[in-house]
VOPAGU-2260 file (C-alpha; in pm, 1 decimal, decimal comma):
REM VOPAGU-2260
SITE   aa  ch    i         X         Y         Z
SITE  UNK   A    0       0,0       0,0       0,0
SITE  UNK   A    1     270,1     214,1     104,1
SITE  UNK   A    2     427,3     193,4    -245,2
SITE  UNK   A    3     114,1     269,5    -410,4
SITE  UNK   A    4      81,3     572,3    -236,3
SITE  UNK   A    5     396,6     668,4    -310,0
SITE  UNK   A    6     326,2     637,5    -669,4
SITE  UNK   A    7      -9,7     786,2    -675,9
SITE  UNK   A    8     174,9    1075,4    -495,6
SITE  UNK   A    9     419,8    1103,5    -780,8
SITE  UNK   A   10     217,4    1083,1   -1037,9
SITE  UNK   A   11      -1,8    1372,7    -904,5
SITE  UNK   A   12     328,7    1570,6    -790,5
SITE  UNK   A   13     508,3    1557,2   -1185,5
SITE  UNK   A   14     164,3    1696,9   -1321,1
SITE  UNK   A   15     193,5    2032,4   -1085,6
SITE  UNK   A   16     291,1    2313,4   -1308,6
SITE  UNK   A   17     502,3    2571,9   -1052,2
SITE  UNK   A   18     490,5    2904,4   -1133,0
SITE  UNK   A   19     815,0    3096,8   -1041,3
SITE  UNK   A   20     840,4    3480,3    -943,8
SITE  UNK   A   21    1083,2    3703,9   -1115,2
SITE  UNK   A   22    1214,5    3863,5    -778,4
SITE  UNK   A   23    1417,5    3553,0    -615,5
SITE  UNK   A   24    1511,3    3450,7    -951,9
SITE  UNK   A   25    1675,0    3751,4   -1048,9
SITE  UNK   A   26    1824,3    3722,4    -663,8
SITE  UNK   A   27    1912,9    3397,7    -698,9
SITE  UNK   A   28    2091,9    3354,7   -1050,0
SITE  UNK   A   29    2428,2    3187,1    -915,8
SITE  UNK   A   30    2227,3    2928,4    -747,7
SITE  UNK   A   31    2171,0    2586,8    -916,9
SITE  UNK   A   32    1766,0    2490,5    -893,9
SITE  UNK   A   33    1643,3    2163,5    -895,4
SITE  UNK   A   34    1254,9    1950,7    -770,9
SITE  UNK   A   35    1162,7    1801,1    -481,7
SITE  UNK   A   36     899,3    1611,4    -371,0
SITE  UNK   A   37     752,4    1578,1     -33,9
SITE  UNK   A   38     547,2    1275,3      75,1
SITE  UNK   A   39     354,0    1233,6     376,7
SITE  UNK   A   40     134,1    1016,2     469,7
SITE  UNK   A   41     -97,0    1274,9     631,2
SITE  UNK   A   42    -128,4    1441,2     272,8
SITE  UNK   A   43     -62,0    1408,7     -95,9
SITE  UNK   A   44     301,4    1472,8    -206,0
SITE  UNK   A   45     377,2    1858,0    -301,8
SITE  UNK   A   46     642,5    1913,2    -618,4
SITE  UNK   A   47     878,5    2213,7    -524,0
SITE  UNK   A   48    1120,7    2404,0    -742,7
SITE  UNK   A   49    1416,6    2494,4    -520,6
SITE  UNK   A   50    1730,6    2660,2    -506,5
SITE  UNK   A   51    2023,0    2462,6    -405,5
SITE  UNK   A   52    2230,7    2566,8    -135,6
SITE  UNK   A   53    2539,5    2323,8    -105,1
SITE  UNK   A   54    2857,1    2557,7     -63,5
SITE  UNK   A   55    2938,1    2734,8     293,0
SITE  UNK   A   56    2890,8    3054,6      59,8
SITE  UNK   A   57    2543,0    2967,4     -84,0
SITE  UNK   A   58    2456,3    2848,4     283,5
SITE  UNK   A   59    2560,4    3204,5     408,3
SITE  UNK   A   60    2344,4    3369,1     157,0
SITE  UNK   A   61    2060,4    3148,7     178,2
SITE  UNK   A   62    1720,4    3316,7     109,3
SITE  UNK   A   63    1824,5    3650,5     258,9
SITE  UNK   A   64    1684,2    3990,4     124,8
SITE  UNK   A   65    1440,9    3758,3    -111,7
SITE  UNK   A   66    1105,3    3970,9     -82,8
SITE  UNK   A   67     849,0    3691,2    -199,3
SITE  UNK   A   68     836,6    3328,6    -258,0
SITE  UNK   A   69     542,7    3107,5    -459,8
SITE  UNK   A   70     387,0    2907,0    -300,2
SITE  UNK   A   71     598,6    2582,2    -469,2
SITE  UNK   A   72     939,4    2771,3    -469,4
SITE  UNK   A   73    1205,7    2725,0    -185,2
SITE  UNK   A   74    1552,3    2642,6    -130,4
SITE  UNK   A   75    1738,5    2305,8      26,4
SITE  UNK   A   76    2026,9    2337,0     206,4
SITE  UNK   A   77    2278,0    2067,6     171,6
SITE  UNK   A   78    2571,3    1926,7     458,3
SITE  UNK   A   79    2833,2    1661,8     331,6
SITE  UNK   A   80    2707,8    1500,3     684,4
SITE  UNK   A   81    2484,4    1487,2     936,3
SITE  UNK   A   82    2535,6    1764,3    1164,7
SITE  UNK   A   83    2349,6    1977,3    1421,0
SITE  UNK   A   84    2202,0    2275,3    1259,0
SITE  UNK   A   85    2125,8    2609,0    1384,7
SITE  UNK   A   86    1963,4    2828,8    1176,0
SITE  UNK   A   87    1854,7    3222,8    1161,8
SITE  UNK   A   88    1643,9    3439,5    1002,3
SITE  UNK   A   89    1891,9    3773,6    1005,2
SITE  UNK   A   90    1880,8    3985,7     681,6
SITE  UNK   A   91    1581,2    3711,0     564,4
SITE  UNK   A   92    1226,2    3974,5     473,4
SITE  UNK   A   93     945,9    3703,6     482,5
SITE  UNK   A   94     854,4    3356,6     687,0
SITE  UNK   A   95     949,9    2999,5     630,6
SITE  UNK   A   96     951,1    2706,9     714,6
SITE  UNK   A   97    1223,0    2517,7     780,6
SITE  UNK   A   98    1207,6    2171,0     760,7
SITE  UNK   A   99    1498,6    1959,4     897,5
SITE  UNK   A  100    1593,0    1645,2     698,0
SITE  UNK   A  101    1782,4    1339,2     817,7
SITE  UNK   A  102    2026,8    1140,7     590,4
SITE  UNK   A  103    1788,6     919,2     495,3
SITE  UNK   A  104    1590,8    1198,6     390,3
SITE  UNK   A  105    1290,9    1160,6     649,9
SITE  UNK   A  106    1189,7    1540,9     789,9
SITE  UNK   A  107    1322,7    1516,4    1156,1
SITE  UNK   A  108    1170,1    1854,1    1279,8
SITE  UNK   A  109     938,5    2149,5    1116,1
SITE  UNK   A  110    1005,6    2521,6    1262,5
SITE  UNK   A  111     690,2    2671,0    1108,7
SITE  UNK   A  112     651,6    3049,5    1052,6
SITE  UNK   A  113     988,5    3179,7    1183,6
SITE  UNK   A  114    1004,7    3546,9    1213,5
SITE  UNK   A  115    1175,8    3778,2     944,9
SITE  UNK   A  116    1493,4    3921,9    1067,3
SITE  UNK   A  117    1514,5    3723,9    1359,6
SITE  UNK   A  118    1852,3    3676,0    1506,1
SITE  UNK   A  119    1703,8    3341,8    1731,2
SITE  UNK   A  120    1950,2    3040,4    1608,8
SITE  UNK   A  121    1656,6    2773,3    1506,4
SITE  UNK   A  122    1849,5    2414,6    1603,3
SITE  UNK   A  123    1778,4    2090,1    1418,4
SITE  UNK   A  124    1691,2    1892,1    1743,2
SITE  UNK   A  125    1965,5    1644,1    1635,8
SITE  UNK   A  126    2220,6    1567,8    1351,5
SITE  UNK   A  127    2071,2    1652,3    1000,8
SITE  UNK   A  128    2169,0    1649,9     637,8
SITE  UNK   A  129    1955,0    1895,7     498,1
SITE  UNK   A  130    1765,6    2167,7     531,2
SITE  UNK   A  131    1435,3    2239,8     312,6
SITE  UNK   A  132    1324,2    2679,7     360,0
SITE  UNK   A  133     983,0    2720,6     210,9
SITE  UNK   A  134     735,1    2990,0     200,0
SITE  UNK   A  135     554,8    3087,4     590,3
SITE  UNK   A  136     266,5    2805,8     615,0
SITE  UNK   A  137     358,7    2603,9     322,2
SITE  UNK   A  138     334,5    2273,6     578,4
SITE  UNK   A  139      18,5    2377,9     714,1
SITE  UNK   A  140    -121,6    2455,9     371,9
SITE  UNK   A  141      -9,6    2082,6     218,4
SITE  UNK   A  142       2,0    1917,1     602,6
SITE  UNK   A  143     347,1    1812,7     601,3
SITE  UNK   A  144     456,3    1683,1     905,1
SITE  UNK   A  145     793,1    1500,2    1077,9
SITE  UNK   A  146     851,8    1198,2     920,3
SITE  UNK   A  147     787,0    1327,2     574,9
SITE  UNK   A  148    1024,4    1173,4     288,9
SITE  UNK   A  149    1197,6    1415,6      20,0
SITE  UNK   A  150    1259,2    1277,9    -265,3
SITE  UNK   A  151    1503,8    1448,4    -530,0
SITE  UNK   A  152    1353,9    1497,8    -914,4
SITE  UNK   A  153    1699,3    1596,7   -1106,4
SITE  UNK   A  154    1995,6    1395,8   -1004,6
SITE  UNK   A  155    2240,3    1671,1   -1121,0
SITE  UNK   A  156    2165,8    1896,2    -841,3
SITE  UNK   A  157    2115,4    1617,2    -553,6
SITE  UNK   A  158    2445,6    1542,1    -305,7
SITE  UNK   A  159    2595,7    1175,0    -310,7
SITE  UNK   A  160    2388,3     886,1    -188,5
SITE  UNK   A  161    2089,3    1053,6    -168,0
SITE  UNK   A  162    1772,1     880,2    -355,7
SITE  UNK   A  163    1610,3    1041,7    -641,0
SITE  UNK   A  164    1282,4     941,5    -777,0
């Protein structure tokens, strides 16, 4: 059943057409993009175009000074191993979400709505991978909860020995 779901969820996910906004492209140029999907049982699986954060610089940056997201638009931040993560929100304009992902790619943790600007460090909980930054209330809009699984669309842009679909 499980594996029906999944491809159900898949199915329903590669037919989403996301719509970008000009603004974080234009901010985000020297970034490399790339799909995820995120599957939870609680829900249907949502498709998101994101921006791939993978170098200490990119990390740095991250989604600061960005003005708007869409509402499928985000950007994954990637470790070369599991660490503990503390986030922030300094020089960042809108909300997110930030979802903490294990190496296995199961969502450990969700910080939902942090607060623009914010200097607060936002930990992991425990040793993640990744980090997934979406828009304020995008895992109360598609019910995404711990224990989600991201999956990768475009193997280019995914790290070593992670699973794409």
């Amino acid at each position: 059943m499980r594996i029906r779901h999944l491809l159900i969820g898949l199915l329903l996910c590669l037919c989403q057409n996301a719509v970008h906004s000009a603004e974080p492209a234009r901010l985000l140029a020297g970034f490399q993009q790339t799909r995820v999907v995120v599957i939870s049982e609680a829900a249907p699986c949502v498709l998101f175009d994101v921006w791939v954060a993978a170098t200490p610089a990119e990390r740095a940056k991250g989604l600061m000074f960005i003005e708007s997201l869409e509402p499928h638009e985000g950007m994954i931040f990637f470790y070369q191993q599991s660490i503990d993560v503390a986030m922030w929100m300094k020089n960042t304009l809108i909300p997110l979400d930030m979802l903490f992902i294990r190496s296995n790619q199961t969502v450990a943790r969700i910080e939902a709505n942090t607060t623009p600007l914010s200097e607060r460090s936002i930990y992991s909980g425990e040793p993640v991978q990744m980090v997934l930054e979406l828009a304020g209330g995008a895992t109360t809009r598609w019910n995404i909860q711990a224990d989600a699984t991201v999956w990768f669309i475009d193997r280019q842009a995914e790290p070593p020995a992670l699973t794409t679909l």
